[in-house]
Residue, then its C-alpha position, 0 to 999 in steps of 0.5 A: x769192053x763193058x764198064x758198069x757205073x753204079x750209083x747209089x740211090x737211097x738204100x739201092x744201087x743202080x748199074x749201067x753199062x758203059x762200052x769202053x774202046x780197047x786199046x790193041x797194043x801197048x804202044x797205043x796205051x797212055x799209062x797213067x797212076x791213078x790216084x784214087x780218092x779216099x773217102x769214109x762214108x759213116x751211114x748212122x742211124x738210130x734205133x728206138x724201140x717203144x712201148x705204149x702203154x694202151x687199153x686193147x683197142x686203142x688206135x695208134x698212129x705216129x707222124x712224120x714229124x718226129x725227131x730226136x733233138x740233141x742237147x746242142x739243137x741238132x734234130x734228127x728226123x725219122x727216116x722209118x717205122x715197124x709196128x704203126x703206121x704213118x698219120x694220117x693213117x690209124x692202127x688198131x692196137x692189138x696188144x697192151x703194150x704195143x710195141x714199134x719201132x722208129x729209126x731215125x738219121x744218126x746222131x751228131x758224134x759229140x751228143x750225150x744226151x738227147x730228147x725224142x719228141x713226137x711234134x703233131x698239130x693235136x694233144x697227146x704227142x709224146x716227149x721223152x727228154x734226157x735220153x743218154x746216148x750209148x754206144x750202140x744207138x739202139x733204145x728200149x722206151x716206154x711211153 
């Protein structure tokens, strides 16, 4: 008999295969009750979708080190991006605003209120504080 064993990597699952004895008879069997372990696995992420103010032109970039910070001091760093690019890689700007998108790790359960905060070692890095926690996690921002 076949058993497959999956494990979860990042966002993928892998499987192998596993051969298990066969048990022919009853009499050879061990019957066990099985209890099994009950867990809640809660994946959260938050969605921010910005708007930047730009001439045409413009090259754009955002960098790793951007996080939401909660009022409590938890930082959430971002975990993806649709639209820009990552530094040190720049995007020329096509449209006026340009939009993207970040996605960032979840958002502790007592949060209200929280900062996004683009942390880069130049000047223009953007700050948006006291943003209000919804129920969706899902922002529209202008920058």
């Amino acid at each position: 008999m076949q058993i497959a064993l999956c494990q979860r990597r990042k966002s993928n699952y892998f499987c192998t295969m596993h051969s298990a004895p066969v048990v022919n008879t009853v009499q050879e069997a061990t019957i066990t009750e099985v209890q099994p372990k009950t867990f809640e696995v809660e994946e959260q992420q938050v969605i921010v979708h910005c708007s930047l103010e730009n001439p045409f032109g413009t090259k754009i970039r955002i960098w790793k080190t951007t996080y939401l910070l909660t009022e409590s001091g938890h930082k959430c760093p971002l975990v993806a991006w649709r639209g820009i690019t990552l530094a040190p890689q720049w995007m020329l700007s096509m449209n006026n605003p340009i939009p993207f998108t970040l996605i960032f790790k979840g958002l502790p359960s007592d949060c209200k209120v929280f900062s996004l905060i683009e942390d880069i070692p130049e000047e223009n890095g953007f700050i948006v504080h006291e943003i209000p926690r919804n129920r969706t996690d899902v922002y529209r921002i202008n920058l």
